[in-house]
C-alpha positions in Angstrom: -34.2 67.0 34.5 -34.2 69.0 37.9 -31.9 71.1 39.0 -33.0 71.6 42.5 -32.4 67.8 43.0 -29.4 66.2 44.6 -28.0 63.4 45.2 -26.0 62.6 48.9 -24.0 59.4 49.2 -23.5 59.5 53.6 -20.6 57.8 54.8 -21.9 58.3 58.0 -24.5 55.6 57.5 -23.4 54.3 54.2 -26.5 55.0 52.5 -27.9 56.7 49.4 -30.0 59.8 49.3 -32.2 62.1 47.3 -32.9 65.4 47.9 -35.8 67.7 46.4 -37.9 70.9 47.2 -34.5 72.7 46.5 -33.6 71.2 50.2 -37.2 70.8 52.2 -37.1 67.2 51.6 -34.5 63.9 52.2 -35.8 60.5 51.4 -33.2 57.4 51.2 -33.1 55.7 47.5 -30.9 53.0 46.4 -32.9 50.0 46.7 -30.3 47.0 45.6 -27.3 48.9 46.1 -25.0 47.0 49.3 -23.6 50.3 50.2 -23.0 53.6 49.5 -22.0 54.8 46.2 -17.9 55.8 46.0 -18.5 57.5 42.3 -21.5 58.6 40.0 -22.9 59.8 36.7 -26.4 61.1 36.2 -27.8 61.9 32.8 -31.7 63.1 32.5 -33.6 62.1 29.5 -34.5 65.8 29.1 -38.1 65.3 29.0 -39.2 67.1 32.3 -39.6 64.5 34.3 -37.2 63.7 37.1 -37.9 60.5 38.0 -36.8 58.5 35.3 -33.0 59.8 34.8 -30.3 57.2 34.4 -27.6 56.7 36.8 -24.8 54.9 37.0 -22.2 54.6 40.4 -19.4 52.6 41.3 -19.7 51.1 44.9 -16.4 49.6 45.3 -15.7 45.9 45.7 -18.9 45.4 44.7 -18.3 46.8 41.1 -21.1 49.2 39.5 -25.0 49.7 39.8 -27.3 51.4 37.0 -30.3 52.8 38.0 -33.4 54.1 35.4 -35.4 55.6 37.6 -33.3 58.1 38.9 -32.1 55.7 42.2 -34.8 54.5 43.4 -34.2 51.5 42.5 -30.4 49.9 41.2 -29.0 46.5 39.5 -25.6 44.9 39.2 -23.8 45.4 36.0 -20.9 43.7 36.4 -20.9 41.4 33.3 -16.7 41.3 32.5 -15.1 43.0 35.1 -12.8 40.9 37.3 -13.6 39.7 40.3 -11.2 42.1 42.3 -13.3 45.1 41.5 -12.6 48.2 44.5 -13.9 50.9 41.8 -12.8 54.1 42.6 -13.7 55.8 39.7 -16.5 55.9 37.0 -16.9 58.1 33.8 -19.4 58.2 31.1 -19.7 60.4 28.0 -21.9 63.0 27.6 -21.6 62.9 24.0 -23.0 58.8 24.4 -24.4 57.5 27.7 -23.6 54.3 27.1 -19.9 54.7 27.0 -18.0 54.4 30.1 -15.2 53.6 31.9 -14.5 52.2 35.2 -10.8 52.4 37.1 -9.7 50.7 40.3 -7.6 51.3 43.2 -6.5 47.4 43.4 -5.0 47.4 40.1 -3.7 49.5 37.3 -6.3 48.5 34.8 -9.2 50.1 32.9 -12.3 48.8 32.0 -14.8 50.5 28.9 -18.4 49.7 27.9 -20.1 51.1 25.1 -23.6 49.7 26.0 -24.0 51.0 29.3 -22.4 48.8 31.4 -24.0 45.2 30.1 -20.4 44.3 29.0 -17.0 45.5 30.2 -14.0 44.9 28.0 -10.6 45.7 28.8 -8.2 47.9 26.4 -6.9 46.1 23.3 -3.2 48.5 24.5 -2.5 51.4 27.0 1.1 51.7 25.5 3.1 51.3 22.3 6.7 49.9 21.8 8.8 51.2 19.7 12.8 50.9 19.1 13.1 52.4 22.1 10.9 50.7 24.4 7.7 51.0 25.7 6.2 54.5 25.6 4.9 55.4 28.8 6.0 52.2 30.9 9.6 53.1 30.1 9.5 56.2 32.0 8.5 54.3 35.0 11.1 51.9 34.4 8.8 48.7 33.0 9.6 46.5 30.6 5.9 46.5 29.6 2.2 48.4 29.2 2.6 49.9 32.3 -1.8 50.3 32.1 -2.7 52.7 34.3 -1.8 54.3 37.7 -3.8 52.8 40.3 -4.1 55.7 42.7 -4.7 58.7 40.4 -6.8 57.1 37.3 -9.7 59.5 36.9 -11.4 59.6 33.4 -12.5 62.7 31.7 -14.8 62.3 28.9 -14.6 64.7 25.8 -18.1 66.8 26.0 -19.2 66.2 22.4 -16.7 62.9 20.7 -17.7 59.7 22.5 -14.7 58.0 21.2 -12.2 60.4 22.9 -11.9 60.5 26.3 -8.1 61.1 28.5 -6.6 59.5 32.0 -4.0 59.8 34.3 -1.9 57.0 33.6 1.5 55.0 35.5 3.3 57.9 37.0 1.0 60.4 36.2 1.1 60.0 32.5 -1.7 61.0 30.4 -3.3 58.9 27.8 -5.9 58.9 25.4 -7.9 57.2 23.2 -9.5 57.8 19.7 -11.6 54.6 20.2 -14.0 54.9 23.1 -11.3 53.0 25.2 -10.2 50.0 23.2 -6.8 51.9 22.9 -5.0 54.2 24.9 -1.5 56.0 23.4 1.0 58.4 25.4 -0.5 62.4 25.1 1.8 64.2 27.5 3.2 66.4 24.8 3.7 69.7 26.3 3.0 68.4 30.2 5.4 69.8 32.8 5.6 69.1 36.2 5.2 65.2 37.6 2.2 66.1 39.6 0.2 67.9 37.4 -3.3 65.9 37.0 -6.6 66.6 35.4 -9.9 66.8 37.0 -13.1 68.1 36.6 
């Protein structure tokens, strides 16, 4: 709700700031956060005021905040996610705020929630088999749903359809669902070129 504000996550201190005044003035924010935030999504309420936009961030190991006051203050909200979090990546739809989607570097899962983060719930698939064999994992040479890559697994969101959303699976595969993350199928037609990624 104000674009001269932004947000700095330090790693020289590990700690969480706001700035305002379109630069004239830092303060430190982040109350209940145990260090610095590794990914984050901001939506404003669109009502002017600027102090109470939600944010969401992923802090690593210990899993993902959500703040309603625009970071003053955070809380846990890790209700389904394993215990071997290390999130490197968080997504949420611009279309729905409450749907996201968390990846991590320790594994090659992918977690959703379509009520902001209260539950997490892990895909229903992230491959098919057919006659052939598994979809995607087959082209890395798995016998099974390959989930997703653990290195490259970035979410992007479709602007406007909160069920649809894509990632970088195994091997640079992409995937998508149709279901806010409860399924993800193979949608590499077309894709040349094993490192090409998307980003945004």
């Amino acid at each position: 709700d104000d674009s001269s504000v932004v947000f700095v996550s330090s790693t020289t201190d590990n700690a969480f700031y706001k700035v305002t005044g379109s630069g004239t003035s830092v303060s430190q924010i982040g109350s209940g956060l145990p260090y610095k935030p590794i990914a984050l999504q901001i939506k404003g309420n669109n009502n002017g005021n600027p102090n109470d936009d939600l944010i969401y961030v992923g802090v690593g190991a210990s899993g993902v905040y959500k703040s309603t006051d625009s970071g003053s203050n955070f809380s846990a909200i890790n209700n389904g996610l394993p215990s071997s979090k290390n999130i490197t990546f968080l997504a949420m739809s611009q279309a729905d705020s409450n749907y996201l989607y968390v990846t991590s570097m320790n594994s090659t899962w992918i977690y959703y929630s379509h009520n902001g983060g209260a539950n997490w719930y892990y895909p229903s698939s992230t491959d098919v088999k057919n006659a052939d064999g598994w979809v995607c994992g087959s082209q890395e040479g798995f016998d099974y749903d390959a989930g997703v890559d653990c290195f490259n697994s970035y979410v992007i969101a479709h602007p406007t359809n909160r069920d649809i959303a894509l990632v970088v699976g195994s091997g640079q595969i992409i995937k998508k669902t149709a279901d806010g993350g409860s399924n993800w199928r193979y949608s590499c037609t077309g894709k040349t070129g094993g490192g090409a990624s998307i980003r945004v």
